[in-house]
C-alpha positions as CSV (number, residue, x, y, z in Angstrom):
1,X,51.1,-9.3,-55.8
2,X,51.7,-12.0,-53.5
3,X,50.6,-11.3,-50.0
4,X,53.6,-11.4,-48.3
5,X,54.4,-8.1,-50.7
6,X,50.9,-6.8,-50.0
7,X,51.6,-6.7,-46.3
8,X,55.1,-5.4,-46.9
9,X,54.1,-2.4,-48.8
10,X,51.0,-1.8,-46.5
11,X,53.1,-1.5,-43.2
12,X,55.8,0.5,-45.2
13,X,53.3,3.0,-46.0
14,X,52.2,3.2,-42.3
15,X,55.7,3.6,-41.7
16,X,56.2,6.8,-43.8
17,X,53.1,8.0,-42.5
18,X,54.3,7.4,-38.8
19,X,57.7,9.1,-39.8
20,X,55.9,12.4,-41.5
21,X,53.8,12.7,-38.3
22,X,57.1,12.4,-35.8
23,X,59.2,14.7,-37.9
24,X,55.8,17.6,-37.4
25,X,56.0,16.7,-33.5
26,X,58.5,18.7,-31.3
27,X,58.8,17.0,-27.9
28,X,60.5,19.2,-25.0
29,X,61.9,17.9,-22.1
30,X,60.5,18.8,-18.6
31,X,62.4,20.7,-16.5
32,X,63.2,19.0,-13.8
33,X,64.5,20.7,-10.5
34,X,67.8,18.9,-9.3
35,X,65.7,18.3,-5.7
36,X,63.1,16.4,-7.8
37,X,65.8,14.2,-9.8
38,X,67.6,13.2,-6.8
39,X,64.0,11.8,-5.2
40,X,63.7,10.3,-8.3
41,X,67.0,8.1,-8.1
42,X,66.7,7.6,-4.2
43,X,62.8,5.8,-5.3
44,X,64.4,3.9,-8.1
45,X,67.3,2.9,-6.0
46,X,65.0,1.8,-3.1
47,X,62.4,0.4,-4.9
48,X,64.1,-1.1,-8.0
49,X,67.2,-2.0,-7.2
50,X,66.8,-4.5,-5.0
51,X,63.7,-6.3,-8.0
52,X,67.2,-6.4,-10.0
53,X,69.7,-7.9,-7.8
54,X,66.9,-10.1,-6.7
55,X,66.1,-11.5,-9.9
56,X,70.1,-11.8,-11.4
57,X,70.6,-13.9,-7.5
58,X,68.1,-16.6,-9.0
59,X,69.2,-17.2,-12.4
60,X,73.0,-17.3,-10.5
61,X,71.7,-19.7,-8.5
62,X,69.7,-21.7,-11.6
C-alpha cells in the first residue's frame, strides 16, 4: 500500500470514529433571555462592526 493510501485510510478511520462519537453527543442550546441577546448584538455592533468596515475601507482603497 502506497502511502498516500495508508494515510487515506488512516484519517478515514479517524473520520468514522469522529462521526460515531458526534452522533452519541446531544448538544442543547442555551437559553438565552431576549435582554441578554440584544446586549449581545449592541457589543458586537460596537465592537465589531466598525474592525469590518475598517478593514473592507483598506482593501477599497488598495
Amino acid at each position: 500500500m502506497s502511502g498516500y493510501k495508508k494515510t487515506r485510510t488512516v484519517i478515514l478511520k479517524k473520520v468514522l470514529l469522529m462521526n460515531q462519537t458526534v452522533k452519541e453527543l446531544v448538544v442543547k442550546p442555551p437559553n438565552i433571555s431576549e435582554e441578554t441577546m440584544r446586549e449581545i448584538a449592541k457589543f458586537f455592533m460596537k465592537t465589531s462592526i466598525p474592525r469590518i468596515l475598517a478593514a473592507r475601507q483598506k482593501e477599497q482603497e488598495r
